[in-house]
N, CA and C of each residue as an Amber inpcrd file, in Angstrom:
protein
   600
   0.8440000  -1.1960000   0.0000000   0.0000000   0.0000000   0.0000000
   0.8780000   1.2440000   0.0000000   0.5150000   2.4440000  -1.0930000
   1.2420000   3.3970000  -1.0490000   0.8290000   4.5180000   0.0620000
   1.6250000   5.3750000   0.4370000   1.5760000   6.3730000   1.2330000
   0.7870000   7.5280000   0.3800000  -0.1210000   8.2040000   0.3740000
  -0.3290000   9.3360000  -0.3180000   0.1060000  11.0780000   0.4180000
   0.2450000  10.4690000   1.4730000   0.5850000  11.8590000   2.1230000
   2.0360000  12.3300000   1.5390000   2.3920000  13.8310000   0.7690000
   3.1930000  14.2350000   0.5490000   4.2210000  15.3500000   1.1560000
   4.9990000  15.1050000   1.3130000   5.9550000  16.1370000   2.3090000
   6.8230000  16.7820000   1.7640000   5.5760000  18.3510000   1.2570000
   5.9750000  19.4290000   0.4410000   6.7400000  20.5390000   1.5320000
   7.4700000  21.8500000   1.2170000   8.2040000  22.4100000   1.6590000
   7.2330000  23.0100000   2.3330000   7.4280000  23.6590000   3.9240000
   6.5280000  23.6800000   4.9630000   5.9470000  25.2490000   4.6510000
   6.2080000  26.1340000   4.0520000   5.8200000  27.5730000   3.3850000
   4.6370000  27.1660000   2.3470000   4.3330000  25.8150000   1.6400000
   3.7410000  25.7500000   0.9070000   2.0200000  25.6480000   1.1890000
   1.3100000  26.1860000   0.7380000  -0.1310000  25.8340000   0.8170000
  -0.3010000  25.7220000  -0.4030000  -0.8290000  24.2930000  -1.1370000
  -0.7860000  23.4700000  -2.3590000  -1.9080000  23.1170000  -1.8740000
  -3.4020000  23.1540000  -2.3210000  -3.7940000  22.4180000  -2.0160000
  -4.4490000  20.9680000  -3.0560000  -3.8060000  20.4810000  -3.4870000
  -3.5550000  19.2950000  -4.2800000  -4.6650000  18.6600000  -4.9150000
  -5.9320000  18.4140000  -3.7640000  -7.2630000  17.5240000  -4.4500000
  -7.9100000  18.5500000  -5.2910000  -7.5210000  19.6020000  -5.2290000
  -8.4940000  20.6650000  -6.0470000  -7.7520000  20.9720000  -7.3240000
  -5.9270000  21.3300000  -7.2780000  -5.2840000  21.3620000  -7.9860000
  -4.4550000  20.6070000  -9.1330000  -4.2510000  19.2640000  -8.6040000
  -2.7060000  18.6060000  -9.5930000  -3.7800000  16.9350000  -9.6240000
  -3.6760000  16.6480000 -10.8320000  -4.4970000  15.5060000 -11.8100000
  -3.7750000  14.6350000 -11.4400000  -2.7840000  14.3030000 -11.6340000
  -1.8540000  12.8280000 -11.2740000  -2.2260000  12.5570000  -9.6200000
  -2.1850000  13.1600000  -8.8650000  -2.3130000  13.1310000  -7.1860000
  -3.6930000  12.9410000  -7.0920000  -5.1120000  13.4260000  -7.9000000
  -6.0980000  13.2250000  -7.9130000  -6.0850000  11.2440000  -7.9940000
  -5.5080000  11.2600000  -9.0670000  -5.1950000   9.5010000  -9.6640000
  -4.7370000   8.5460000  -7.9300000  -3.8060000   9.3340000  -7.4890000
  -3.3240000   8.9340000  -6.9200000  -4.1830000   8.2870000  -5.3370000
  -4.7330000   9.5000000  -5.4390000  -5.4660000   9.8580000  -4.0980000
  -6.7530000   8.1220000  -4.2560000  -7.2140000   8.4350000  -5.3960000
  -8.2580000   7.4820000  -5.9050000  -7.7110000   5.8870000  -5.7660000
  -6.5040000   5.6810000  -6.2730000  -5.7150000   4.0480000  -6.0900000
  -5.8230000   4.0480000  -4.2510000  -4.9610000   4.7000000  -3.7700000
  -5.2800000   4.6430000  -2.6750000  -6.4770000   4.3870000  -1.8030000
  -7.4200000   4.9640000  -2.1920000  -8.8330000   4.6900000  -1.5550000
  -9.7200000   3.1870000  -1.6110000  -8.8380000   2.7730000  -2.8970000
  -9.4540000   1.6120000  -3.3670000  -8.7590000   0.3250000  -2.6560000
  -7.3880000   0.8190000  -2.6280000  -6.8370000  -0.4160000  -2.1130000
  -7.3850000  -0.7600000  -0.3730000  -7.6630000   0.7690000   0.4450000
  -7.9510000   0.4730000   1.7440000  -9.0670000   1.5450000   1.7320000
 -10.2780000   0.3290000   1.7940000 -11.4260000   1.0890000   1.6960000
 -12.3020000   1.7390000   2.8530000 -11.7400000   1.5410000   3.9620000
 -12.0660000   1.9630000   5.1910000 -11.4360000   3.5670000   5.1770000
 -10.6000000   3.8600000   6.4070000 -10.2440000   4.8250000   6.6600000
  -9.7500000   5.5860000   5.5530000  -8.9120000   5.4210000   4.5060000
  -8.5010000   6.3250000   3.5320000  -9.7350000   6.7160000   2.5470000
 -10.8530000   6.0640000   2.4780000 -11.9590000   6.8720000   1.5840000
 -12.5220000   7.3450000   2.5380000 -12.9400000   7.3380000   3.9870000
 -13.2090000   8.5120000   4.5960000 -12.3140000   9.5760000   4.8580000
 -11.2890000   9.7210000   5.2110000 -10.4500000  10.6120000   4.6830000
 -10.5880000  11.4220000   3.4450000 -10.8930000  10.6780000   2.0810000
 -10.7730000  11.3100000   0.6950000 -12.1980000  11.9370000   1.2090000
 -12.9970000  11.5380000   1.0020000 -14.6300000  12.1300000   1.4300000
 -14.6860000  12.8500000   1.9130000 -14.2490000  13.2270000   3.1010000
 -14.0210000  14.6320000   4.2140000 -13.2170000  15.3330000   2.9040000
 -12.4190000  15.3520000   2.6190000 -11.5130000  16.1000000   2.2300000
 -12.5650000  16.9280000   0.7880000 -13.2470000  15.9220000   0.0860000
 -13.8800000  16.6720000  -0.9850000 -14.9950000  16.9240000  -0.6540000
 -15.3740000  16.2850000   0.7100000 -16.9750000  17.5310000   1.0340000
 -16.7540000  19.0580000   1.1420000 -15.3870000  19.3840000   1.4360000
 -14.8550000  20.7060000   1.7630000 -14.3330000  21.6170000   0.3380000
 -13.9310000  20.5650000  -0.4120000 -13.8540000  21.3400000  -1.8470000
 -14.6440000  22.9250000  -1.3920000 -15.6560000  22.6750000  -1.5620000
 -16.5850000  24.1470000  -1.8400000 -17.8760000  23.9930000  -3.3820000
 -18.0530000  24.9260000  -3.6770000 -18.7620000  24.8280000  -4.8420000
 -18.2460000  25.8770000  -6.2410000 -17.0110000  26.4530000  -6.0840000
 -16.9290000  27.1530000  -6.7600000 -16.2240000  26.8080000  -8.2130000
 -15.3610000  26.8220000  -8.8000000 -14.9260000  26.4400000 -10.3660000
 -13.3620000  26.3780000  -9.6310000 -12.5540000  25.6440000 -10.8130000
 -10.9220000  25.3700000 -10.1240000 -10.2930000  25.1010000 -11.1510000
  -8.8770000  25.4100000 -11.1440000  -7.8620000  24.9080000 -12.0510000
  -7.1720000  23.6300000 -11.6370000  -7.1710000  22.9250000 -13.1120000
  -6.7190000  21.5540000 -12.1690000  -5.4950000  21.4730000 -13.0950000
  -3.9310000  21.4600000 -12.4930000  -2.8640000  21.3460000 -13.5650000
  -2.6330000  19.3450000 -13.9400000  -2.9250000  19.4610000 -15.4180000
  -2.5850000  17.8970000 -15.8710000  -1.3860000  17.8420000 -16.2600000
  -0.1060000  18.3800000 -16.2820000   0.9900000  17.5420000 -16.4640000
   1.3060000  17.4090000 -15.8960000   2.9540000  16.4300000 -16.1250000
   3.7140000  15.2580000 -15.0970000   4.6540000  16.1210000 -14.2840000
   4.8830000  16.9960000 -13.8530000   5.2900000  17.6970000 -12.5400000
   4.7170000  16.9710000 -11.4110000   5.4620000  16.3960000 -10.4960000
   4.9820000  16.0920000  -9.3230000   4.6040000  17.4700000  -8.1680000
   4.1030000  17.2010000  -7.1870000   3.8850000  18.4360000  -6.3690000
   5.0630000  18.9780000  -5.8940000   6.0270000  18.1340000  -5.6620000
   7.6260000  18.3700000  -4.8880000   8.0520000  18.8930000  -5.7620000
   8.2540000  18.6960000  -7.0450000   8.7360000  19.1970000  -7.9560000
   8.6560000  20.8390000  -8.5030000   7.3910000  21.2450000  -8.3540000
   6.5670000  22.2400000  -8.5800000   6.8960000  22.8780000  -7.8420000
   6.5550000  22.8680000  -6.5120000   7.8790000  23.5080000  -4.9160000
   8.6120000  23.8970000  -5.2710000   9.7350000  22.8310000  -5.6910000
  10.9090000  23.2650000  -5.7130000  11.5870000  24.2670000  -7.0630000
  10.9100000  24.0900000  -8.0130000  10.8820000  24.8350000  -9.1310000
  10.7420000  26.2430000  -8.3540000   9.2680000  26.5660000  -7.9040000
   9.1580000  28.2180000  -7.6010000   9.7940000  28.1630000  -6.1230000
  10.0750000  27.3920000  -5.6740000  10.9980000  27.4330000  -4.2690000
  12.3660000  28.3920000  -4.6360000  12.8980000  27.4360000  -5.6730000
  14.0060000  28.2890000  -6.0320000  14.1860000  29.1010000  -7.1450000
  13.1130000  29.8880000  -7.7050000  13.0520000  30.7560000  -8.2750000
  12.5930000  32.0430000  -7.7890000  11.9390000  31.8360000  -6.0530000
  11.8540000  33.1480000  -5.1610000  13.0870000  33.1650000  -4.9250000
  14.2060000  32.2300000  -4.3950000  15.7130000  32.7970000  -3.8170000
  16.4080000  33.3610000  -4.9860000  15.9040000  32.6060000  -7.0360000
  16.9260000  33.7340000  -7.6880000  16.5850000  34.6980000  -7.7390000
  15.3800000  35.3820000  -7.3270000  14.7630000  36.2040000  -7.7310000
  15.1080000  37.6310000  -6.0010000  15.8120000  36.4030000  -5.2530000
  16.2030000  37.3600000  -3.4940000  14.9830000  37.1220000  -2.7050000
  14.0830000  36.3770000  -2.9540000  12.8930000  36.8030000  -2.6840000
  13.0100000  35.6280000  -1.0420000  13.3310000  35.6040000   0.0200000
  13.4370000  34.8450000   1.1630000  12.7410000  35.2100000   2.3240000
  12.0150000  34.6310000   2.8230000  11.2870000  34.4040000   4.0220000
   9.6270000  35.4160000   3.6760000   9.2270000  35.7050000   5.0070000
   7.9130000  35.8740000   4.6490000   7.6290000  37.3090000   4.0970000
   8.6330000  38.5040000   5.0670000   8.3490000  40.0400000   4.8990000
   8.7830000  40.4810000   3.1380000   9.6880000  39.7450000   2.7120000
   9.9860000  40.1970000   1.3010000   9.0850000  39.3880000   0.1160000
   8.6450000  38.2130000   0.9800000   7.7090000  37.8010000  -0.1770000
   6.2420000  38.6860000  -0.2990000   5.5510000  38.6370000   0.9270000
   4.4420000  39.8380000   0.7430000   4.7480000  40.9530000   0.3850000
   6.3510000  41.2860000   0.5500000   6.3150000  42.8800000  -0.5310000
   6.2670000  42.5740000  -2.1300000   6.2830000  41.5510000  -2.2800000
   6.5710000  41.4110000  -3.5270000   5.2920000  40.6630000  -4.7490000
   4.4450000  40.3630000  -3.4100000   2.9050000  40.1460000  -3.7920000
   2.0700000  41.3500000  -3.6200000   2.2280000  42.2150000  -3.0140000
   1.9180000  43.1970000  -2.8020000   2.3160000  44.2820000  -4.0490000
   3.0040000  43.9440000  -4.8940000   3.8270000  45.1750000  -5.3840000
   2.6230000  45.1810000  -7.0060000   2.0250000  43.9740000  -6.5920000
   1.4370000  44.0210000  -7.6480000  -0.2230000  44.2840000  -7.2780000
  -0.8730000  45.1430000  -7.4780000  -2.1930000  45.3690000  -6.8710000
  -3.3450000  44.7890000  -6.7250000  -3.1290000  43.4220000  -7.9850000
  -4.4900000  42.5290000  -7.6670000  -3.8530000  41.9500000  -6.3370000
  -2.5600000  42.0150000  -5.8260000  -2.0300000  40.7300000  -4.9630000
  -1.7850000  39.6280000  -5.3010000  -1.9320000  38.9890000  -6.5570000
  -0.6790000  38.0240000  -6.8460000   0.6870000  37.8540000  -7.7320000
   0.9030000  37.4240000  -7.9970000   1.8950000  37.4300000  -9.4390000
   1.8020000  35.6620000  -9.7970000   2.9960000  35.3220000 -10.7160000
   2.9080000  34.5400000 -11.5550000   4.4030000  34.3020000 -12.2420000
   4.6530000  32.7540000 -11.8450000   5.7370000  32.3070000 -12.5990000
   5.5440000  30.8360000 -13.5870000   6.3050000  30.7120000 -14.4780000
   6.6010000  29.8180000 -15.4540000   7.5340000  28.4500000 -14.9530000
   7.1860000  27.8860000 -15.0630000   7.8350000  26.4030000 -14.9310000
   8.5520000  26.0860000 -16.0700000   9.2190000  24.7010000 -15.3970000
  10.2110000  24.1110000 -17.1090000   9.3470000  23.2610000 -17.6410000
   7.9480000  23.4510000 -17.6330000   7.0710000  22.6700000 -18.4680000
   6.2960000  23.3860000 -19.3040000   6.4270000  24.5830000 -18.9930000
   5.6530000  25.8030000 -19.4100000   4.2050000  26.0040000 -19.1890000
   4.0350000  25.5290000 -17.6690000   2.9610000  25.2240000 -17.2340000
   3.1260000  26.8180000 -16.4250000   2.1300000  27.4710000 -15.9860000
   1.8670000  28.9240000 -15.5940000   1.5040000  28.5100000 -14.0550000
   1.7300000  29.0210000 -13.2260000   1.6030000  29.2290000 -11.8770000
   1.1400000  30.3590000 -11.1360000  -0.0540000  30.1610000  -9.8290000
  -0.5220000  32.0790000  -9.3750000   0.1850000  32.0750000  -8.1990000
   1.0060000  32.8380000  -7.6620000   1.0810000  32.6330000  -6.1090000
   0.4270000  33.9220000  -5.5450000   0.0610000  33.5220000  -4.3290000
  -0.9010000  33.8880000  -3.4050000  -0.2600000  34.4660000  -2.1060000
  -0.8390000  35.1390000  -1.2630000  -0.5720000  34.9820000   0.3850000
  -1.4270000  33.6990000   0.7460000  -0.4880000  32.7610000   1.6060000
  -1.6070000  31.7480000   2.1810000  -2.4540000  32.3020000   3.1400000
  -2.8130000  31.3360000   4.0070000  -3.9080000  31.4550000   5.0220000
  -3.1310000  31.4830000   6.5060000  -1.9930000  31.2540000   6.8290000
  -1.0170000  31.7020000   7.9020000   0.4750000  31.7950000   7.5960000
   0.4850000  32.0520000   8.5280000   1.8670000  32.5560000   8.7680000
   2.9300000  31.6220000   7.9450000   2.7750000  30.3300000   8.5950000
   3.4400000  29.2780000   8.0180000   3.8470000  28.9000000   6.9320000
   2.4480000  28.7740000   6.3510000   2.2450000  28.4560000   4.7710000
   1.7300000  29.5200000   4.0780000   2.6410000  30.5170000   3.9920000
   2.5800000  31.9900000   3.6410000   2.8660000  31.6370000   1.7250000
   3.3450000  30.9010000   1.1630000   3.1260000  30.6590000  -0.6690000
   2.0890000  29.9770000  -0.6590000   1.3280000  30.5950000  -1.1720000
  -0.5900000  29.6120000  -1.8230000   0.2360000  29.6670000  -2.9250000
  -0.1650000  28.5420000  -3.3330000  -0.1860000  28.0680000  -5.3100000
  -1.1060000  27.7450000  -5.6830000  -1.5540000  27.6890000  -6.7570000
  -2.5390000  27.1000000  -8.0820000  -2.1410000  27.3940000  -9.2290000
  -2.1100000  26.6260000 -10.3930000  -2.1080000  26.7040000 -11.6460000
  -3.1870000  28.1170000 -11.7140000  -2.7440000  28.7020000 -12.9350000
  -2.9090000  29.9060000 -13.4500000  -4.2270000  29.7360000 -14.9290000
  -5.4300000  30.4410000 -14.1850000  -6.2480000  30.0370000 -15.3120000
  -6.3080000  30.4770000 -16.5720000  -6.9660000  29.1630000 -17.5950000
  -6.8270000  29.1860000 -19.3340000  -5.5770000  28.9640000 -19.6650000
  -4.4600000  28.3860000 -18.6940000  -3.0300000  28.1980000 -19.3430000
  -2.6360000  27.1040000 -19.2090000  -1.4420000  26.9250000 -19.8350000
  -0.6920000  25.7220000 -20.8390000  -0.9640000  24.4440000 -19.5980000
  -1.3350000  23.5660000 -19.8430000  -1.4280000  22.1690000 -19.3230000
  -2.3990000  22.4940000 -17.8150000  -3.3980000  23.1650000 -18.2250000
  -4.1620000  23.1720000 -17.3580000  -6.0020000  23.0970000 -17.6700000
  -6.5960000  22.4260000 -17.0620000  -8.4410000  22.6400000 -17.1950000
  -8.9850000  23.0960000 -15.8320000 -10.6100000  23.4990000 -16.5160000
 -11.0350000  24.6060000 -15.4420000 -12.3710000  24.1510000 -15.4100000
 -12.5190000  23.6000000 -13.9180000 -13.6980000  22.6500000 -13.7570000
 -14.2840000  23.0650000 -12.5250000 -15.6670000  22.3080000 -12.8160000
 -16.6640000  22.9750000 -11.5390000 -16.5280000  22.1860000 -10.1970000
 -16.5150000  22.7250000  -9.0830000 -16.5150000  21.7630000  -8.1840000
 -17.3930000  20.3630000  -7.8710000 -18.5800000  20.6890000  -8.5930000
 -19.1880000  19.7420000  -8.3710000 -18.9280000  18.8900000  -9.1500000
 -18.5530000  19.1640000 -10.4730000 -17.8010000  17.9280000 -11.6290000
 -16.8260000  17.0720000 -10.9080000 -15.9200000  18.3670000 -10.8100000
 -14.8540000  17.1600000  -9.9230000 -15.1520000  16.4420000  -8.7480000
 -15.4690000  16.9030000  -8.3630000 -16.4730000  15.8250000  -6.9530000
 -16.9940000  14.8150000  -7.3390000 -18.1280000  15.0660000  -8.5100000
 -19.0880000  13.8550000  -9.2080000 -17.4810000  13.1870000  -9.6810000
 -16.5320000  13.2710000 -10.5270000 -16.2360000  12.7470000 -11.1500000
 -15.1140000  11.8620000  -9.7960000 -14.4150000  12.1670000  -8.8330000
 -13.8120000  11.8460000  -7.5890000 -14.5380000  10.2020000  -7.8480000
 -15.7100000  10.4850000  -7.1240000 -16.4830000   9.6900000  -6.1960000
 -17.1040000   8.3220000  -7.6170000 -17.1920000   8.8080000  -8.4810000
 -17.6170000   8.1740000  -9.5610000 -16.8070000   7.1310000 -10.2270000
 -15.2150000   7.7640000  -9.8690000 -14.0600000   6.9820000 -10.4410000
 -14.3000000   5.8660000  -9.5870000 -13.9080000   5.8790000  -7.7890000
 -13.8240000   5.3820000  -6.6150000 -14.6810000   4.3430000  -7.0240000
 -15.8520000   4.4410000  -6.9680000 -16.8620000   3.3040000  -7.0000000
 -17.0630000   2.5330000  -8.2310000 -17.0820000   2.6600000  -8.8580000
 -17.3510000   2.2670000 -10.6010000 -15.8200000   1.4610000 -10.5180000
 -14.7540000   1.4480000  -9.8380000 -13.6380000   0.5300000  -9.7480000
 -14.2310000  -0.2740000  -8.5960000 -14.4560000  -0.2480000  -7.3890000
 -14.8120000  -1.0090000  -6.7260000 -15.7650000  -1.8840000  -7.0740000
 -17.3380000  -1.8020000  -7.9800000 -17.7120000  -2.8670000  -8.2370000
 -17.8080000  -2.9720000  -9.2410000 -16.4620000  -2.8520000 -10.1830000
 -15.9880000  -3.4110000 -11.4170000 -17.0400000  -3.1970000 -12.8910000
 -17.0360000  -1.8660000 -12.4320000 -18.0430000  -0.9390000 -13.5640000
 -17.3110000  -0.1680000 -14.6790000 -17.7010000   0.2090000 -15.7830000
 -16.9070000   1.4190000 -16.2720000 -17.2980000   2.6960000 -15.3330000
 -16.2310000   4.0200000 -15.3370000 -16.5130000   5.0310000 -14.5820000
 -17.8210000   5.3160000 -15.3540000 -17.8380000   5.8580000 -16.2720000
 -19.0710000   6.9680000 -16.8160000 -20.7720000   6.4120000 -16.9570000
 -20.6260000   5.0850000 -16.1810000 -21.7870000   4.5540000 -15.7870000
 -22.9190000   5.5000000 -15.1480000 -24.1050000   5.9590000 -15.8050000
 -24.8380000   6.9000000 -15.8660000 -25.7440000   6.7620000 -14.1740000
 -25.6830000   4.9720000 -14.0810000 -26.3990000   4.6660000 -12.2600000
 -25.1530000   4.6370000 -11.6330000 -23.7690000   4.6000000 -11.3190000
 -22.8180000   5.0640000 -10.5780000 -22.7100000   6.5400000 -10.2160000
 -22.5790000   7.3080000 -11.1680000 -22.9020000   8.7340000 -11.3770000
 -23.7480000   9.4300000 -10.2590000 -24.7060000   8.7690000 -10.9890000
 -26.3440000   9.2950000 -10.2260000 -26.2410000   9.1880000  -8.8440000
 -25.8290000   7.9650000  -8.4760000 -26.1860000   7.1520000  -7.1320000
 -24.7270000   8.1690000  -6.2880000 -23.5030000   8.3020000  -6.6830000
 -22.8430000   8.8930000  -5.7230000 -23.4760000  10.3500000  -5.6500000
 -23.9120000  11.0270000  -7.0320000 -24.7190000  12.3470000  -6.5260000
 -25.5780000  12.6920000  -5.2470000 -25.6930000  11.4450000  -5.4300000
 -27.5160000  11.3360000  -4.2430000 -27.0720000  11.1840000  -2.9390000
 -26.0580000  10.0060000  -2.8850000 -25.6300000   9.4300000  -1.6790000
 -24.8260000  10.6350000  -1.0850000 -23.4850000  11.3270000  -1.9540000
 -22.9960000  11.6890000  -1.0830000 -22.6660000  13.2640000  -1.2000000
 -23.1580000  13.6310000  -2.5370000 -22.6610000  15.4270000  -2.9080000
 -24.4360000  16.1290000  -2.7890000 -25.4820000  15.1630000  -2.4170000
 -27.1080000  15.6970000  -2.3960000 -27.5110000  16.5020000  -3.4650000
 -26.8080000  16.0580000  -4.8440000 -27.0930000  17.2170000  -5.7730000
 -27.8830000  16.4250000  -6.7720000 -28.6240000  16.9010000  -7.7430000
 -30.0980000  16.1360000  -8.7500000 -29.3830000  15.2030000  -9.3020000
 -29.8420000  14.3550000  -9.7870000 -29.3830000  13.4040000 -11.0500000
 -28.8990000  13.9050000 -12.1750000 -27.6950000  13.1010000 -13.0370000
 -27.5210000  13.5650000 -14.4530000 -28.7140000  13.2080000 -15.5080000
 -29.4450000  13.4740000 -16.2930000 -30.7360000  13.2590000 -17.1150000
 -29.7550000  12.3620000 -17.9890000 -28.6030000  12.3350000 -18.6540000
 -27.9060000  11.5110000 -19.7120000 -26.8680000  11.6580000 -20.0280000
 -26.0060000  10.7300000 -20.4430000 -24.2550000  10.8200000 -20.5580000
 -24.0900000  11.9340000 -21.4410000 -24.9670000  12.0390000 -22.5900000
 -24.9630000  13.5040000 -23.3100000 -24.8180000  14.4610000 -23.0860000
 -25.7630000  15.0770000 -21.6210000 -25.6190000  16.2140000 -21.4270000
 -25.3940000  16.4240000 -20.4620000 -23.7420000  15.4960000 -20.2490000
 -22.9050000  15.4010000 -19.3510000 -21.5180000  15.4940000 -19.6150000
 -21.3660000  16.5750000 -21.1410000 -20.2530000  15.7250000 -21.4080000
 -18.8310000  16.7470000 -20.4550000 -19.0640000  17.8180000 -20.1120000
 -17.5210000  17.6910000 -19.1900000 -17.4480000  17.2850000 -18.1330000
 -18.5220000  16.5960000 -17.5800000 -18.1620000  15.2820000 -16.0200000
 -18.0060000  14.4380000 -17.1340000 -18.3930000  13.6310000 -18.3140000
 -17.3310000  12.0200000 -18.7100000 -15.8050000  12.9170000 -19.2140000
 -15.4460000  13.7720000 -19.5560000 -14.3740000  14.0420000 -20.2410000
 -13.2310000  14.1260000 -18.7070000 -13.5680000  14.6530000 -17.6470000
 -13.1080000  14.6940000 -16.4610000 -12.9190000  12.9830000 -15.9770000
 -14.2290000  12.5700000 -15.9570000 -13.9730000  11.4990000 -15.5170000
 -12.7490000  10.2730000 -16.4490000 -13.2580000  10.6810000 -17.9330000
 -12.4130000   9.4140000 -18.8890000 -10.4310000  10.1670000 -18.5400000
 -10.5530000  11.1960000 -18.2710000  -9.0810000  11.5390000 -17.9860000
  -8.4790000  11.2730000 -16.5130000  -9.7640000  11.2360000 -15.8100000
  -8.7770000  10.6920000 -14.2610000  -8.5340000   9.3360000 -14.6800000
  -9.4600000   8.5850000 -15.2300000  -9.2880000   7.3270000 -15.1630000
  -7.9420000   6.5320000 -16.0910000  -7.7170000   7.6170000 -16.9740000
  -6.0870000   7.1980000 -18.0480000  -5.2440000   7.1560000 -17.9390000
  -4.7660000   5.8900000 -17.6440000  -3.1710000   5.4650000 -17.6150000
  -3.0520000   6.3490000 -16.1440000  -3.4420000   5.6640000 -14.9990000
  -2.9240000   6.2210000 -13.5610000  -1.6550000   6.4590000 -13.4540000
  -1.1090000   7.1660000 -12.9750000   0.5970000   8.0210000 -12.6980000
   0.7320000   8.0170000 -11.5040000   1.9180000   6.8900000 -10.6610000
   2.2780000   6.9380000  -9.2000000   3.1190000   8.2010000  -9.7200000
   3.0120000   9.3390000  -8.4120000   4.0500000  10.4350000  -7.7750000
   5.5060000   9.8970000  -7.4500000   5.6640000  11.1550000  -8.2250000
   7.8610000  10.6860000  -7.2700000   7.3240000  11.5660000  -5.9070000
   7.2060000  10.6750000  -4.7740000   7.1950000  10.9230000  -3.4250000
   8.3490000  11.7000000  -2.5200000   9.2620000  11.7740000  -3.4980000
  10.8470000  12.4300000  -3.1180000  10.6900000  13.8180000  -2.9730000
């Protein structure tokens, strides 16, 4: 059984189930193999999603990786500890800015939510190796993957679908795979060719 917990640089607020597609994959193998405590875990974790829309980055950057990329592109840049990084989020008036990766994947950084984890990240929306999905898609599509593997269904099974809507996000039924198509396009891409994380 793999570990899914990742041990990103302690400044970081990533928050991963909302953000990075491979770790989504990841999160999902995991749940399946130990179906007790780690899918309540995943469950808590995406009842809290929220309801609002999200960037989810799909290429092969691991999360550590991604860190360490803008990790050390605040020190070439001088940019160290917390007082020079908020001047430097600050300097820009919406309050964030934005760097480039060696994938040419676009990045927003943020002020986090404390002290600690003072760099928020997310992929940067409408850009290179990234999609922009509703919370409730990704949720439907989470919970849809999870089960539709457990009793050896295809995911985009229209009564898998339905039935985790009901059971566990309380939201209406889908009327038809038709006019559903960016929950199957979400769903047929979590489900492709799963990608274990370099955990390093």
């Amino acid at each position: 059984m793999r570990n899914y917990n990742l041990k990103l640089p302690v400044i970081f607020q990533f928050n991963l189930l909302n953000h990075h597609l491979n770790y989504i994959k990841e999160r999902i193998n995991y749940s399946i193999e130990d179906e007790t405590e780690s899918f309540i875990t995943l469950k808590n974790e995406l009842l809290k999603v929220g309801n609002s829309q999200m960037d989810i980055y799909t290429g092969n950057l691991s999360p550590s990786s991604i860190c360490r990329e803008i990790l050390n592109e605040l020190h070439r840049l001088g940019i160290n500890g917390i007082v020079l990084y908020q001047d430097w989020i600050f300097s820009n008036p919406q309050a964030f800015q934005t760097l480039l990766l060696s994938d040419k994947s676009k990045w927003v950084l943020r002020i986090g939510e404390d002290e600690q984890k003072y760099v928020h990240i997310h992929p940067a929306r409408n850009s290179f190796l990234c999609i922009r999905v509703k919370a409730t898609t990704l949720k439907t599509a989470i919970f849809a993957s999870v089960f539709s593997r457990i009793k050896h269904q295809v995911p985009d099974n229209l009564s898998i679908i339905n039935s985790v809507r009901k059971e566990f996000l309380k939201e209406p039924p889908v009327k038809s795979i038709s006019t559903a198509r960016n929950l199957i396009k979400l769903i047929k891409l979590i489900n492709d060719k799963p990608l274990y994380l370099d955990l390093t």
